[in-house]
Backbone bond lengths (Angstrom), bond angles and torsions (degrees), N, CA, C in turn:
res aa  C-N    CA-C-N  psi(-1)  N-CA   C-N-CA  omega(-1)  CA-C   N-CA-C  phi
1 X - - - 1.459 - - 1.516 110.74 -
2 X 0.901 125.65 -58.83 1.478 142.60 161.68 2.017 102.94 -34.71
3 X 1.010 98.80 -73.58 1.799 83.69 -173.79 1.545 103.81 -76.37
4 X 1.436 130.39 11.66 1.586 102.45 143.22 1.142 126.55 -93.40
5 X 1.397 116.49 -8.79 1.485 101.40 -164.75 1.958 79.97 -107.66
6 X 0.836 145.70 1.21 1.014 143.17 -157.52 1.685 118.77 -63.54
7 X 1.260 115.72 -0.80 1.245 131.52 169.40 1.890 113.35 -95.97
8 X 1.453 105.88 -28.24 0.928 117.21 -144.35 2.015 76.39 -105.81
9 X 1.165 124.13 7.49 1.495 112.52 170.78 1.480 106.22 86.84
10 X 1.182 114.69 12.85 1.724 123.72 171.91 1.043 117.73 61.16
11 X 1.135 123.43 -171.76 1.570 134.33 -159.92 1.954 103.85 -82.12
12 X 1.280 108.18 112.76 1.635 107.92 145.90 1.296 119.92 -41.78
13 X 1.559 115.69 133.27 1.343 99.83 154.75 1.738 99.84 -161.61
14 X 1.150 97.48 52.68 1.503 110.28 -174.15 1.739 102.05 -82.98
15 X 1.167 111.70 -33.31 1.935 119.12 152.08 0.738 127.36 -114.66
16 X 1.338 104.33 78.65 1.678 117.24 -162.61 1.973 81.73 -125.07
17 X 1.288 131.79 -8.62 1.157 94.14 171.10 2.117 112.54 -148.35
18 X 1.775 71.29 43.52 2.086 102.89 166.54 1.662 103.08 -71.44
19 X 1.163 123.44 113.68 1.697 121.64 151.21 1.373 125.70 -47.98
20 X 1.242 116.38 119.40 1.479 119.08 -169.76 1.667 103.31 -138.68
21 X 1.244 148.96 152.98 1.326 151.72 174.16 1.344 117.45 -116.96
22 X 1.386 102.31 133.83 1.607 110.21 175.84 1.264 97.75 -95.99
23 X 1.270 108.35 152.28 1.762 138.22 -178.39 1.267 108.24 -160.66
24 X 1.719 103.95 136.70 1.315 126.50 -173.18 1.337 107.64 -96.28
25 X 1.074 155.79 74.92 1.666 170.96 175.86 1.750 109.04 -47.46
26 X 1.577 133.04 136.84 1.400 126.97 137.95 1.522 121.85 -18.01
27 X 0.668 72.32 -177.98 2.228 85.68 -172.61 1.631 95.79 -101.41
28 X 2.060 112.71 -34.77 1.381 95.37 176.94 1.614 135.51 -66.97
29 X 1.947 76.33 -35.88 1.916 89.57 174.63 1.766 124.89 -53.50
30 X 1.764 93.31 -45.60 1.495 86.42 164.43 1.817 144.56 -66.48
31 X 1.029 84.31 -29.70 1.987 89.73 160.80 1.391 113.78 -70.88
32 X 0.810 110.47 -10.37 1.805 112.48 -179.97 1.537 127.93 -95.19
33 X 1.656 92.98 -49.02 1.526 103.55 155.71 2.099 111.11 -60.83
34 X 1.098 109.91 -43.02 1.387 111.82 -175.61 1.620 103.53 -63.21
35 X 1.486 125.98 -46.22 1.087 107.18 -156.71 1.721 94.60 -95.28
36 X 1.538 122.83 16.47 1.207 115.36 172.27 1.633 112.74 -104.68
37 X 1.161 117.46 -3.60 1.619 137.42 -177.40 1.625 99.09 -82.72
38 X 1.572 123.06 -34.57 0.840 130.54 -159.25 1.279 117.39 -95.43
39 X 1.932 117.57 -19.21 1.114 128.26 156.47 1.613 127.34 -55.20
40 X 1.282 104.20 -166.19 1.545 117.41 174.89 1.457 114.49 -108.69
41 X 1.865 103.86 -23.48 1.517 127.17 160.23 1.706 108.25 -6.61
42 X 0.869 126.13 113.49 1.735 117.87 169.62 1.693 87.79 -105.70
43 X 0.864 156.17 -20.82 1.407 139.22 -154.36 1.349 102.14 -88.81
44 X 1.617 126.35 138.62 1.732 136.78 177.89 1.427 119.36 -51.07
45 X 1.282 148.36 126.27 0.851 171.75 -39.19 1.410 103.72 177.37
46 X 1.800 106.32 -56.57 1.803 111.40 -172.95 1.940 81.58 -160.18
47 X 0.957 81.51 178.69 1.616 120.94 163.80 1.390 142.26 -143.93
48 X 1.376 128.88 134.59 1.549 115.20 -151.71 1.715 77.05 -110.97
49 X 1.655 100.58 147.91 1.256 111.83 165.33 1.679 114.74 -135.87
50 X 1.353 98.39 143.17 1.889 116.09 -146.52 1.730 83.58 -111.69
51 X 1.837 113.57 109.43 1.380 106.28 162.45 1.212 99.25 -108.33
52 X 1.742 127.51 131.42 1.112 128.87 170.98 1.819 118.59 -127.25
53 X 1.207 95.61 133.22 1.444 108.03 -174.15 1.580 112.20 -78.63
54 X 1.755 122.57 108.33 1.543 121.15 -176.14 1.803 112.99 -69.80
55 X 1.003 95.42 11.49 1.662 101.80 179.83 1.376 112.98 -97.03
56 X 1.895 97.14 -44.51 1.465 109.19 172.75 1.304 101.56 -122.96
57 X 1.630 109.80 106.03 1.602 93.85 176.70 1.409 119.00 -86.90
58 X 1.300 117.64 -18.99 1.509 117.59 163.15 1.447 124.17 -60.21
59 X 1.169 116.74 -18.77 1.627 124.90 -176.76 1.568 91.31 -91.57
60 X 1.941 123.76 80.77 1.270 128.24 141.59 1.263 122.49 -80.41
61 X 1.406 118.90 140.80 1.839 134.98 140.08 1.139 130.90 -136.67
62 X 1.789 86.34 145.88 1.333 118.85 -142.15 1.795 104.64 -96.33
63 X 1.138 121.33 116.93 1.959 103.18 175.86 1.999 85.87 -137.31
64 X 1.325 76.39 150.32 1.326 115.87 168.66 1.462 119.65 -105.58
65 X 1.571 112.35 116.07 1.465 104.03 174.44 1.326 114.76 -114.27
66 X 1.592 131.33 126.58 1.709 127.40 -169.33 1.619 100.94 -72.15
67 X 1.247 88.03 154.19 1.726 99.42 148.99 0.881 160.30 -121.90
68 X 1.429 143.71 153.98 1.216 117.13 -162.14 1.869 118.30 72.26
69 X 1.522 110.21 34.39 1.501 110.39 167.80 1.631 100.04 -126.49
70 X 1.133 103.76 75.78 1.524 112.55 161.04 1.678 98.70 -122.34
71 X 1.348 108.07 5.03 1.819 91.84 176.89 1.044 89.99 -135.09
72 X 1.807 122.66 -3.38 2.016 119.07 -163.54 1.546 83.92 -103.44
73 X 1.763 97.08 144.79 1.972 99.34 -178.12 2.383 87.69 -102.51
74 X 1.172 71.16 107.27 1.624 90.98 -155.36 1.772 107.46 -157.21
75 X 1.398 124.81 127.78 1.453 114.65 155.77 0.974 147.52 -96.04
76 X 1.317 132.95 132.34 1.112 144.11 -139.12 1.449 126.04 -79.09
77 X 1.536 118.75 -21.84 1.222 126.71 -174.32 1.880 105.06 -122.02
78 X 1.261 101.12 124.58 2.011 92.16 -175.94 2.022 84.45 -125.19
79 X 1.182 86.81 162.41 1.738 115.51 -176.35 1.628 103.67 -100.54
80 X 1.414 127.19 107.86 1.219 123.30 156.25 1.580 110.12 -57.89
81 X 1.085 120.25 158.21 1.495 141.39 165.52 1.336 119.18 -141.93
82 X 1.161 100.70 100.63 1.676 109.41 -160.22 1.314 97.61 -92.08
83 X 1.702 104.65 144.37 1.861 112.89 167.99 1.503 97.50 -111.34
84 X 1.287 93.78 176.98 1.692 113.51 -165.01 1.330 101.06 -151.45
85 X 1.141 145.66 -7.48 1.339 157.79 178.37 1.572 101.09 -101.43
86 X 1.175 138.23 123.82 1.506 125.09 166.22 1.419 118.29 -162.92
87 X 1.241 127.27 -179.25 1.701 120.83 174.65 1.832 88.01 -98.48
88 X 1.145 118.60 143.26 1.438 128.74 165.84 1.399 110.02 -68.54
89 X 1.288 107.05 126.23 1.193 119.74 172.72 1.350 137.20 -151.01
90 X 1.068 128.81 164.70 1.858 128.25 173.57 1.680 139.63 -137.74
91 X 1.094 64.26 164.75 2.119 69.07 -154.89 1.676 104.95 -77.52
92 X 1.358 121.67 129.13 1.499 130.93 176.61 1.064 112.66 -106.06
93 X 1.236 121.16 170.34 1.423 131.87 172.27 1.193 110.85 -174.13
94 X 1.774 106.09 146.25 1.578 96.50 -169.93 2.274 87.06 -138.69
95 X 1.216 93.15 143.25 1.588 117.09 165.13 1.767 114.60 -52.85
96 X 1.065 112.18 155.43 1.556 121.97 169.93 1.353 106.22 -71.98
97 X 1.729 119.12 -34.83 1.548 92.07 175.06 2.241 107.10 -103.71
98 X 1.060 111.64 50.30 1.521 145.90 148.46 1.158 100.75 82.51
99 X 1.404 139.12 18.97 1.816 156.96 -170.08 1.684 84.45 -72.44
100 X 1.880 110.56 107.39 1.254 110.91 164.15 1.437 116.85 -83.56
101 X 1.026 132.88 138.29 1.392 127.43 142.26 1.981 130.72 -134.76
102 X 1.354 99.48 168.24 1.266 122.89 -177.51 1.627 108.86 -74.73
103 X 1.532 120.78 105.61 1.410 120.47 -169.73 1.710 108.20 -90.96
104 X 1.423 103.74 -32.21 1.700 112.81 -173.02 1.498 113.18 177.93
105 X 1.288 95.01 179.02 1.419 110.05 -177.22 1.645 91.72 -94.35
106 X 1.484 110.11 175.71 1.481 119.62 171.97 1.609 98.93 -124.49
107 X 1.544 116.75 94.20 1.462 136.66 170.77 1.373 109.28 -71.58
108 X 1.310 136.47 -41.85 1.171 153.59 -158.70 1.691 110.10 -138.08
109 X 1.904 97.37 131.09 1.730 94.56 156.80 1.258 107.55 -131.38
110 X 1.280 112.91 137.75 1.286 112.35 172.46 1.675 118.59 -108.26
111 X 1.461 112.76 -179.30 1.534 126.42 158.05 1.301 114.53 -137.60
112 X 1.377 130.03 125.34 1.164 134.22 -175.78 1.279 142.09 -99.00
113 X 1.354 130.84 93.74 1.984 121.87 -153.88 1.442 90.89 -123.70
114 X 1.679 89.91 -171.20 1.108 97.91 -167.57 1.478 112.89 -91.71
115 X 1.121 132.12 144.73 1.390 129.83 -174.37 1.757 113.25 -65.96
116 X 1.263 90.53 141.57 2.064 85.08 -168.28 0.878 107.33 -52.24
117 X 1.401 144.16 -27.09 1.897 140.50 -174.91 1.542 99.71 -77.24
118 X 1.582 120.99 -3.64 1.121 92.85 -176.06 2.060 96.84 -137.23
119 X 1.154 94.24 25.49 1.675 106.23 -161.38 1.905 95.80 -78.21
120 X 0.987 114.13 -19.24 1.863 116.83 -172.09 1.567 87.57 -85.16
121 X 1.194 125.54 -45.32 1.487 111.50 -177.74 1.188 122.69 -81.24
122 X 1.011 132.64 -10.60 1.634 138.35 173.04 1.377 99.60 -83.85
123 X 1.378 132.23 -35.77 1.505 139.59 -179.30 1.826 97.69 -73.77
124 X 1.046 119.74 -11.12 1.672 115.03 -179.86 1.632 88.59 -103.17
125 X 1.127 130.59 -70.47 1.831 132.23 177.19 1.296 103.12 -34.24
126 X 1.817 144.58 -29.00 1.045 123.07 -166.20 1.585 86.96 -100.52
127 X 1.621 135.50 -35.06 1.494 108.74 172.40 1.106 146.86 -59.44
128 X 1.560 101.33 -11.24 1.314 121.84 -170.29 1.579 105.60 -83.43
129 X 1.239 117.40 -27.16 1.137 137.79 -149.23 1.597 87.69 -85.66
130 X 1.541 107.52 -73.75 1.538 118.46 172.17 0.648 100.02 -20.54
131 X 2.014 137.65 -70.96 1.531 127.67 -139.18 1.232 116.68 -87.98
132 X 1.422 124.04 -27.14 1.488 130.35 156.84 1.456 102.46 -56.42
133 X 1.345 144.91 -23.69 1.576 123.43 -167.78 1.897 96.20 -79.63
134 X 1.475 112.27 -36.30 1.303 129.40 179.61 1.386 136.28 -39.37
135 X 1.963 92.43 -37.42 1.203 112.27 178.60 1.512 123.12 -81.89
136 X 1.425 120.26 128.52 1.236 130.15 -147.22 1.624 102.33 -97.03
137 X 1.452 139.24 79.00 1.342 118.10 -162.49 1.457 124.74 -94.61
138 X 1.818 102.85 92.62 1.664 103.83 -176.54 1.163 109.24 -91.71
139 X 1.043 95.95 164.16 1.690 112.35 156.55 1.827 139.39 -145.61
140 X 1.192 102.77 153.69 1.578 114.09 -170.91 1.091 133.46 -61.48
141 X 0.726 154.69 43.57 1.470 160.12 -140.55 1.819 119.55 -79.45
142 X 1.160 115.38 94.95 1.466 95.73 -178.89 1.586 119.39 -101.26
143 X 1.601 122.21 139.71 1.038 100.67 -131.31 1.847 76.54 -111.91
144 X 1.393 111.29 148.68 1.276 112.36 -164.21 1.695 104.37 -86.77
145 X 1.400 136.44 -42.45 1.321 140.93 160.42 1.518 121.45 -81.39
146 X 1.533 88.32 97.87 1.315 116.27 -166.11 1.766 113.66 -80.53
147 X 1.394 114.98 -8.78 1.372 114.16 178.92 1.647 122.94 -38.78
148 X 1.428 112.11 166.58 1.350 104.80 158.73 1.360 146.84 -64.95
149 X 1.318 98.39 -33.76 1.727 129.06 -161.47 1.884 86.74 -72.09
150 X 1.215 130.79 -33.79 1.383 128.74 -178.51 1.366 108.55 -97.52
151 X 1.096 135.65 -4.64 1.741 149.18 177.39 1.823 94.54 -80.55
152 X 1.421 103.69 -49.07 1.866 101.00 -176.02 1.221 135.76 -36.84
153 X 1.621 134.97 141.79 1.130 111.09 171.24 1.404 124.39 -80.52
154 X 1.532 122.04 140.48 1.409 102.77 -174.39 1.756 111.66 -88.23
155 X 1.284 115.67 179.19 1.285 122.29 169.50 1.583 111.73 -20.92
156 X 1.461 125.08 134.29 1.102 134.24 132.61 1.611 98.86 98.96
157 X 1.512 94.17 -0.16 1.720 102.12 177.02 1.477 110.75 -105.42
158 X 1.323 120.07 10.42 1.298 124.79 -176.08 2.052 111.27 -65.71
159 X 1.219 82.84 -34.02 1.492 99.51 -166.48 1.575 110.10 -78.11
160 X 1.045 98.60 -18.09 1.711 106.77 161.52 1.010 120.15 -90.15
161 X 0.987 140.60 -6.74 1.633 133.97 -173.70 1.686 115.24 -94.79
162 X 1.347 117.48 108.48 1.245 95.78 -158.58 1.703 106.02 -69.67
163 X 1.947 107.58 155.60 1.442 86.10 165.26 1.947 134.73 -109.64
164 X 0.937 107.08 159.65 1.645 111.91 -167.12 1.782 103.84 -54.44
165 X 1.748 97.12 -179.33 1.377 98.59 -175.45 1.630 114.68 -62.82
166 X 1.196 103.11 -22.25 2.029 97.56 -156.51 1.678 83.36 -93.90
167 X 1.748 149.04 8.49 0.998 131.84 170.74 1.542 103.35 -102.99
168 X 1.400 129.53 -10.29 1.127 137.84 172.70 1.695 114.20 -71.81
169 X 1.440 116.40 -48.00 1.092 130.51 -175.97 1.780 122.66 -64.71
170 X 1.888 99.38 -11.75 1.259 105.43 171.47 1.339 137.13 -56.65
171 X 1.245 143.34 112.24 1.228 125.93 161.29 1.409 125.16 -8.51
172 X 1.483 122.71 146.33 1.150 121.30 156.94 1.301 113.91 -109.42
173 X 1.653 128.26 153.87 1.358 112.43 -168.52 0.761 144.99 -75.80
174 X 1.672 137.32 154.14 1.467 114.23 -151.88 1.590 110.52 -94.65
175 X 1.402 108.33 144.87 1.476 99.38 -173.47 1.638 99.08 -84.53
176 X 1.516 113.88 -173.77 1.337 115.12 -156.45 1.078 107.55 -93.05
177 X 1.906 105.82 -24.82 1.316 122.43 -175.18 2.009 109.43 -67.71
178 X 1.184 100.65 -24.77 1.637 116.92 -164.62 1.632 100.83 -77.28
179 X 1.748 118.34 -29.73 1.212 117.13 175.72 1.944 126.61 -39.57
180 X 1.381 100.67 129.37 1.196 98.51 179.77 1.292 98.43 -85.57
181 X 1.891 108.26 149.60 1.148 127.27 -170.56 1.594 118.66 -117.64
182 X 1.442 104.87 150.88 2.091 76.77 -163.48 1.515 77.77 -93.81
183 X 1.286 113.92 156.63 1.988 118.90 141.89 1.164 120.51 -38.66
184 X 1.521 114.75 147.82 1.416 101.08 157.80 1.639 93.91 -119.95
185 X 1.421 109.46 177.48 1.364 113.78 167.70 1.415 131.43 -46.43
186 X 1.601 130.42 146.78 1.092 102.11 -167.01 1.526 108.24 -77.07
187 X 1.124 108.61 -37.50 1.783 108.02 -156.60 1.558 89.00 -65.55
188 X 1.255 153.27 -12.29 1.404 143.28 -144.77 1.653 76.11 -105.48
189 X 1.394 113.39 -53.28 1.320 100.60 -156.19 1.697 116.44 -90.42
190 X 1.067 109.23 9.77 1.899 138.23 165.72 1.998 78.43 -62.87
191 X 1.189 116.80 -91.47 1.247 146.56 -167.58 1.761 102.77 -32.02
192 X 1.102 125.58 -44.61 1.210 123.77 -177.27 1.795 111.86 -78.23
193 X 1.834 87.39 -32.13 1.856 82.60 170.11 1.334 125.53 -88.55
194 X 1.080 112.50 0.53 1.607 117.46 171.13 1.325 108.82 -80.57
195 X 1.733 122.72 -43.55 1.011 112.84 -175.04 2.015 115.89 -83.87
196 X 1.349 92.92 6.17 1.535 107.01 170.64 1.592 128.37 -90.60
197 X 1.278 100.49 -17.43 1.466 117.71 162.31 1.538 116.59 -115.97
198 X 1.488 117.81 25.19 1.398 121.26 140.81 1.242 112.71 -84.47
199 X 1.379 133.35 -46.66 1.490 139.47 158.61 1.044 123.16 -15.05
200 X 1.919 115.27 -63.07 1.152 139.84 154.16 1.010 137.58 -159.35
201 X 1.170 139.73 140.95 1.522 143.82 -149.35 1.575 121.37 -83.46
202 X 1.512 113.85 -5.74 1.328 125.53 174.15 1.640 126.21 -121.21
203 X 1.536 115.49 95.69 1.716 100.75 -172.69 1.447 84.34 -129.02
204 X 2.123 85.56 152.20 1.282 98.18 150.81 1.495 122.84 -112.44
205 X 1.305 109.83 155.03 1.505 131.02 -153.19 1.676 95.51 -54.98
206 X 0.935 134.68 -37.09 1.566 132.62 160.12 1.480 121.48 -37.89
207 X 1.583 111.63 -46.77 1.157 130.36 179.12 1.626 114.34 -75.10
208 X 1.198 120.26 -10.19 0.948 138.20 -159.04 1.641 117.18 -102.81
209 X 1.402 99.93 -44.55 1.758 126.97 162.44 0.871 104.41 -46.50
210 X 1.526 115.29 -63.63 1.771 127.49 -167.01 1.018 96.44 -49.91
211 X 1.602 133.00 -69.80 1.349 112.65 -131.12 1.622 108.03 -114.36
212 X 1.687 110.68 11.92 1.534 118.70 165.66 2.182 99.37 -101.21
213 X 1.007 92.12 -10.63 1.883 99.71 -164.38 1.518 91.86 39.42
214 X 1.164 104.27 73.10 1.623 108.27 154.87 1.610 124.04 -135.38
215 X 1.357 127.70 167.16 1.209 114.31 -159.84 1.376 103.17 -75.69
216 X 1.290 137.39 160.63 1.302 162.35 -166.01 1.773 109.36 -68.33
217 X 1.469 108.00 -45.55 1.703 117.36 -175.74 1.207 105.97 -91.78
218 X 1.527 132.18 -36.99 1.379 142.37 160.86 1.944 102.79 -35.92
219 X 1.436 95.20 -72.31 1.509 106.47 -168.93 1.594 110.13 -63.52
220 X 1.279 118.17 -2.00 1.761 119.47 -176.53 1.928 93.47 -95.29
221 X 1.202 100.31 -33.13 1.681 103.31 -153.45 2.261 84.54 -75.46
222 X 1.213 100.09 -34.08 1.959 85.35 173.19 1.516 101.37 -84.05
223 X 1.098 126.55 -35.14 1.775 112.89 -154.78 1.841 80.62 -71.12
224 X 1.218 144.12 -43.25 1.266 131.36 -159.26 1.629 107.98 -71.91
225 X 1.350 110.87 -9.21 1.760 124.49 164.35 1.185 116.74 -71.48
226 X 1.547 105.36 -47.39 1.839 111.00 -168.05 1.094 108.54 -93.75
227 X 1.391 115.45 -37.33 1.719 113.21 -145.09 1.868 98.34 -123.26
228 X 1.568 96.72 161.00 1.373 108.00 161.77 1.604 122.85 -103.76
229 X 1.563 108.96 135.89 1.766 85.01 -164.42 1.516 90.93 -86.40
230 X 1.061 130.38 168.78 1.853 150.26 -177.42 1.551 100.99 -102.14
231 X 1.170 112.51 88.42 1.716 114.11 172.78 1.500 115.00 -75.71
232 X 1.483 104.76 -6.37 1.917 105.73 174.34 1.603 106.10 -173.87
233 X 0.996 106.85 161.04 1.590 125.80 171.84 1.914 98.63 111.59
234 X 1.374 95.80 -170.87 1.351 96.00 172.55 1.321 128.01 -12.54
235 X 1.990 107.55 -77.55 1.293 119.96 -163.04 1.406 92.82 -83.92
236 X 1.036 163.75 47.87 1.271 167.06 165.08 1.680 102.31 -36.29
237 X 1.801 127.97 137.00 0.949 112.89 150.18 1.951 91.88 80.76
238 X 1.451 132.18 11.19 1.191 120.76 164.89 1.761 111.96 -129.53
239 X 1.075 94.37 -164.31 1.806 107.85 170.33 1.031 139.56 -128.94
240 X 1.470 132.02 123.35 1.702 123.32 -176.65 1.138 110.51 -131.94
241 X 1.183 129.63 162.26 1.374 134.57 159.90 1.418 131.51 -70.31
242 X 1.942 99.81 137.65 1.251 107.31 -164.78 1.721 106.83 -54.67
243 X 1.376 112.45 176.64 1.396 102.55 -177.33 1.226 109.32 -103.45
244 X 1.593 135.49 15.41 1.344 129.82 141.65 1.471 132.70 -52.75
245 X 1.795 97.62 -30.84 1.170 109.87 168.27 1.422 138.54 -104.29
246 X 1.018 95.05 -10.38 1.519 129.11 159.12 1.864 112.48 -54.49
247 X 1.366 115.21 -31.13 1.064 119.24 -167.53 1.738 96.25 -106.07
248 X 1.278 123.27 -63.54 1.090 106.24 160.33 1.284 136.04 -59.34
249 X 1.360 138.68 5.19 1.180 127.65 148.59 1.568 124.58 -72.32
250 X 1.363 112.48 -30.64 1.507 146.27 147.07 1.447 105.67 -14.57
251 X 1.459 105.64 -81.85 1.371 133.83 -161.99 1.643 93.37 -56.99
252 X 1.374 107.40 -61.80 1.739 113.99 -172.77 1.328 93.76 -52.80
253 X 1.188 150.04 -55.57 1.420 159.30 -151.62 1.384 116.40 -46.16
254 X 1.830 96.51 -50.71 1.491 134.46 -157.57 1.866 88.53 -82.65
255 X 1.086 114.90 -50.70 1.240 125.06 -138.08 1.893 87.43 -84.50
C-alpha cells in the first residue's frame, strides 16, 4: 500500500480509528441519498432513532426515519438490524487526484428494511417497479427513403441476418481431401510405385496420395503387397519395399 500511493504522499490515516457503520440500504434509499448528495439541499436526509429498554439495556433498536417523503413514493420508516458478529474492517476512500485515505473503523453493521407499519407498501413500490422493468418500449419508425441501397446490410451485419431455406441447402466446400478419386489399374499403378521408391526408399502413405492422386484404402491394399510399414526407429510411421523387391527393382535398375 505504501509503495503505491507513495508518490501520492502515502496513506492517510489520521481517521483511521473514528467509528463509523456499514449498512446495507434498498435500491430506493440509495438513489435518494445519491441524488440528495448531489443537490445544494443542506437539510439531513434521515434520522436514526435508538429505543432502549432500562430493564434491558442490551436489548437496543435501531429505526431510521427518511425525510422529506411526503412527495417521494418511498417509505418512510426502515428497521435497522444490527450484527455483532463480523470480520473487522474499514472504510477507504480515495480523491480524484488518487490521495488514499483511512475514513473509519466499521463499529457497526447494519441491514436495512422496511419497517412492518410500512412493509405492505414497499411490497407495492417493489411491484411496481418489476412491472415497469417488463415494459418493452418500442417504437415505429417509418422510414421515408425507401430505396434499396439504404435497405442493405452494412459491414459486419452479415452474420446476423439469418439465412433462408435455399441458403441453407448450399453446399459447403469441398475439401481436397473429400475429392473423389478415379482408380487406376493395378499393374500401371504397381509401376508408378516402384518407380516412386527409386526416388526414395522411405514414404508416408500421405505422401503417397499426393503424388499417385489415388484413394487412400486403394493405395494401403498395394503398399501391404510391396512394402513393409516401419512401426519404429528412424523412419517410423512410413513405407518401403520388401526386400524381394527391393532386389528386383535393383536388378531392373542395373540391367
Amino acid at each position: 500500500m505504501e509503495d503505491d500511493h507513495s508518490s501520492n504522499g502515502g496513506l492517510e490515516t489520521g481517521k483511521a480509528d473514528r467509528s463509523v457503520w456499514l449498512m446495507k440500504c434498498p435500491v430506493v434509499v440509495a438513489k435518494s441519498w445519491k441524488s440528495h448528495a448531489s443537490s445544494s439541499d443542506p437539510q439531513p436526509v434521515a434520522k436514526v432513532v435508538l429505543s432502549l429498554d432500562p430493564l434491558h439495556p442490551d436489548d437496543m433498536e435501531f429505526t431510521m426515519e427518511m425525510a422529506n417523503t411526503e412527495t417521494l413514493n418511498r417509505p418512510k420508516s426502515y428497521s435497522l438490524n444490527m450484527f455483532k458478529d463480523f470480520v473487522p474492517m474499514s472504510v477507504m476512500s480515495e480523491t480524484s487526484q488518487g490521495k488514499v485515505a483511512v475514513e473509519g473503523k466499521v463499529e457497526h453493521k447494519f441491514d436495512m428494511k422496511p419497517h412492518n407499519e410500512n412493509i405492505e407498501e414497499y411490497g407495492r413500490l417493489c411491484r411496481e417497479r418489476t412491472t415497469k422493468s417488463m415494459v418493452k418500449n418500442r417504437q415505429i419508425q417509418v422510414i421515408d427513403n425507401d430505396h434499396g441501397v439504404h435497405m442493405r446490410p452494412m459491414p459486419g451485419m452479415v452474420g446476423l441476418i439469418s439465412s433462408n431455406s435455399k441458403d441453407k441447402k448450399k453446399a459447403a466446400p469441398v475439401k481436397q481431401s473429400d475429392v473423389k478419386r478415379t482408380r487406376r489399374d493395378r499393374g500401371e499403378l504397381e509401376d508408378i510405385m516402384f518407380k516412386l521408391f527409386e526416388r526414395q526408399p522411405n514414404w508416408a502413405l500421405k505422401q503417397l496420395v499426393q503424388e499417385t492422386d489415388q484413394p487412400a484404402q486403394f493405395l494401403k491394399e498395394i503398399l501391404n503387397e510391396l512394402c513393409v510399414y516401419n512401426k519404429r526407429g528412424t523412419h517410423q510411421g512410413t513405407y518401403e519395399l520388401k526386400p524381394e523387391y527391393k532386389k528386383t527393382n535393383e536388378d531392373a535398375g542395373g540391367e
